[in-house]
C-alpha positions as a printed Julia matrix, in Angstrom:
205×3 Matrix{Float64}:
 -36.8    -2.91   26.56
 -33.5    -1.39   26.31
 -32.49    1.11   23.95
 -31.78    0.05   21.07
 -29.16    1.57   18.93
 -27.33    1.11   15.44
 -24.25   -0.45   17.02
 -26.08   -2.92   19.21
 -25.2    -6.69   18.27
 -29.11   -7.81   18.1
 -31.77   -4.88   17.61
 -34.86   -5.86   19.0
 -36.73   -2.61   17.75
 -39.81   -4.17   14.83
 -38.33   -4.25   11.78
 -39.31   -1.76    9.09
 -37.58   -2.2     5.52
 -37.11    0.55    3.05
 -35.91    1.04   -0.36
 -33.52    3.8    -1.69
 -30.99    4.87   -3.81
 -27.8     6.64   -4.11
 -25.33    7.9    -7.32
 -21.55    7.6    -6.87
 -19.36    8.6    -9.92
 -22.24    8.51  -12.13
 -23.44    5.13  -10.66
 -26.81    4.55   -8.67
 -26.9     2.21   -6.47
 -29.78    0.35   -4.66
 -30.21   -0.77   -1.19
 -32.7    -1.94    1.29
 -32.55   -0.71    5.24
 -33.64   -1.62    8.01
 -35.04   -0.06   11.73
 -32.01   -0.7    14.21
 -29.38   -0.17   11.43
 -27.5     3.51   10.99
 -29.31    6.07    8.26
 -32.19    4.18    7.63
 -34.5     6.95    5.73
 -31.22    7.83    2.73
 -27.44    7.82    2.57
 -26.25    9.9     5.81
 -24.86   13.29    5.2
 -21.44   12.13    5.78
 -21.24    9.19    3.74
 -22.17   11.17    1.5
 -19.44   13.77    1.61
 -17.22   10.52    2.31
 -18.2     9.03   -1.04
 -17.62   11.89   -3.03
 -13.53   11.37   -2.91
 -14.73    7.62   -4.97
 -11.69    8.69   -6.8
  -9.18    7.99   -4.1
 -10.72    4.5    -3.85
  -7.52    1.78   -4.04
  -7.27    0.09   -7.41
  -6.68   -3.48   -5.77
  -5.61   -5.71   -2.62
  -7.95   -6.02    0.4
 -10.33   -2.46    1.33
 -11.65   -2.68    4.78
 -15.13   -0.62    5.76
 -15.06   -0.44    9.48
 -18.61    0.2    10.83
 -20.42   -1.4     7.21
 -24.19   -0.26    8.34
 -26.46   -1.26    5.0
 -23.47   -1.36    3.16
 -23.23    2.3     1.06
 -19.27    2.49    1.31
 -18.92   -1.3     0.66
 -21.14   -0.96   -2.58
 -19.29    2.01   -4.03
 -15.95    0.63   -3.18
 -16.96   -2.87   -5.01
 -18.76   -1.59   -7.6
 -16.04    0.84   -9.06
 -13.37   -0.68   -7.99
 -13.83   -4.64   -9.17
 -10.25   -5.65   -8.4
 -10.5    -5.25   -4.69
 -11.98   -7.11   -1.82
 -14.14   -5.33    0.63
 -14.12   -6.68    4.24
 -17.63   -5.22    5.58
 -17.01   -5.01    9.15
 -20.0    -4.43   11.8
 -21.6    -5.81   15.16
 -25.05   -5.37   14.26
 -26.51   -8.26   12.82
 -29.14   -6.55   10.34
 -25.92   -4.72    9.12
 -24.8    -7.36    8.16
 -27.65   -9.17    6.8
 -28.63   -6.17    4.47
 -24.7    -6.02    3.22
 -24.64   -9.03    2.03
 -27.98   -8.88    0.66
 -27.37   -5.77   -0.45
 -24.62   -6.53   -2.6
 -26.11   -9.77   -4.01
 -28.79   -7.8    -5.56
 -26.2    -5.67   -7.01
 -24.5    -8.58   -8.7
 -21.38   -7.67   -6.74
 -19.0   -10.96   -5.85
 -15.97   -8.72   -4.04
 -17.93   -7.82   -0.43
 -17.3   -10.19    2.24
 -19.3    -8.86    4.89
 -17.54  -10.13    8.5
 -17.46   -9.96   12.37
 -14.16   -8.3    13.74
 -13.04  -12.3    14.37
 -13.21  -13.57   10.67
 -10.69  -11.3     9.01
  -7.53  -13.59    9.23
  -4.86  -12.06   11.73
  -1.61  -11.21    9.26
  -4.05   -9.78    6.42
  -3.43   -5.95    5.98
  -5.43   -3.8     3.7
  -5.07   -1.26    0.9
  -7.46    1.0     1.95
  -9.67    1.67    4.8
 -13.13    3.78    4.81
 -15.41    4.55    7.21
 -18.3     6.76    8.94
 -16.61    5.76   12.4
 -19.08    4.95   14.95
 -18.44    7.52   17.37
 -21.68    7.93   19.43
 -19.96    3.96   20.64
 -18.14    5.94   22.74
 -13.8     7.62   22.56
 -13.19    4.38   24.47
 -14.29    1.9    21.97
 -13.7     3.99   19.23
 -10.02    4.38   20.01
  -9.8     1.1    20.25
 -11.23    0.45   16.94
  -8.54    2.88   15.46
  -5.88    1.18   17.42
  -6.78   -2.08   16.21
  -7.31   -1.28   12.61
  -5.05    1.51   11.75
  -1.74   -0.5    12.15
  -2.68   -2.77    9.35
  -2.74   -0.36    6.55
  -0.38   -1.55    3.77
   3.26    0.8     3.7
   1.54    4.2     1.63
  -1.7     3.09    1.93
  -4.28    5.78    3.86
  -7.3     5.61    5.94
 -10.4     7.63    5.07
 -12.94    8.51    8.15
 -15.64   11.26    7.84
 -16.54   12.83   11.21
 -19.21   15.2    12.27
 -17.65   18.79   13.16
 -20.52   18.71   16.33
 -19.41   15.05   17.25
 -16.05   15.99   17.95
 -14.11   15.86   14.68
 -11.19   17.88   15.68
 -10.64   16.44   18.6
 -10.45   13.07   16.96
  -7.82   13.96   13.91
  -5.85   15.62   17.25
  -6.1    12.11   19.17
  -4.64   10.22   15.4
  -1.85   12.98   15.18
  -0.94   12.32   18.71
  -1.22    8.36   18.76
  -0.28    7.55   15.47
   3.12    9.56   14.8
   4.38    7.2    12.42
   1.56    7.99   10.07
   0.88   11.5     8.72
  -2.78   12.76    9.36
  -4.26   15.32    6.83
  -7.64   16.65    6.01
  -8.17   16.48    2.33
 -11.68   17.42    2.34
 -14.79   19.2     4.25
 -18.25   19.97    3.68
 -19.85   22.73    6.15
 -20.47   20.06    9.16
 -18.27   17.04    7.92
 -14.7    16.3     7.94
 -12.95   13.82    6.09
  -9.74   12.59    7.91
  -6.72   10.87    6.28
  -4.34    8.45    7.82
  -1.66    7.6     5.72
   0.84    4.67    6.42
   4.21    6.61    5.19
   5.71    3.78    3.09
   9.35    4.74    5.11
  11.21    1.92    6.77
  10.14    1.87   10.31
């Protein structure tokens, strides 16, 4: 069999479910995971560190979570924040499966979990979060950036958390350098993590 990884479209690994829990702002939240899906044993480290600026979460409009997993951002964002939709955005299928399953045991009607070709071409978003798949590769991950980036509302900001090890510097260096339009700042970091912000200046362009 070939290995089988987070960001592969069908796992084939047996599946093994688990239950856990996480708190954001004072809420816990409960989730199932699954074998072949990212952080399958508790929240990851950088979500985690990720979640903890909940309070720059947009108020409304579309909120897009590139890279969903089980669903932890997708949950916080639509839990505290009501007025929004999340777009859940993976490959992997059991991603996507626990998302939305996921967030119909948590009563929550705002997730739409989706494939890359089911969010509708003009629709830009207020917000965008994400623990960036970067073991995918810079190639794909770029791309992911390139494709996503642009459609942040005028003012609006990307959030990414990256892994100091994995290459985190070199990666807010690559968003400086390709996305001059947009101002890239590190609000926040946690010993191994960084948080990365891509703001859409709202300037005439």
């Amino acid at each position: 069999m070939t290995q089988q990884h987070y960001f592969s479209e069908q796992p084939e690994s047996e599946i093994r479910s688990k239950e856990i829990s996480f708190e954001v702002a004072g809420h816990t939240l409960s989730a199932t995971t699954e074998s072949g899906t990212f952080s399958v044993q508790k929240l990851d480290k950088g979500t985690e560190v990720l979640l903890r600026l909940h309070s720059e979460f947009p108020e409304s409009g579309h909120v897009l979570d590139i890279g969903c997993g089980w669903g932890p951002i997708s949950l916080a964002i639509g839990k505290l924040r009501p007025k929004t939709q999340v777009w859940a955005l993976d490959v992997n299928q059991r991603s996507l499966k626990l998302t939305q399953q996921n967030s119909a045991k948590a009563g929550l009607t705002n997730i739409k979990v989706v494939l890359t070709e089911e969010i509708p071409a003009g629709l830009t978003f207020s917000g965008i979060w994400s623990n960036p798949p970067i073991r995918v590769g810079k190639s794909v991950l770029h791309d992911l950036m390139r494709t996503w980036l642009p459609r942040l509302e005028l003012g609006a900001s990307a959030f990414l958390v990256v892994q100091k090890q994995l290459g985190a510097e070199s990666f807010e260096k690559w968003l400086a350098s390709e996305f001059k339009m947009m101002t890239v700042t590190r609000p926040y970091q946690d010993k191994g993590y960084r948080v990365i912000r891509v703001t859409n200046e709202a300037t005439d362009r």
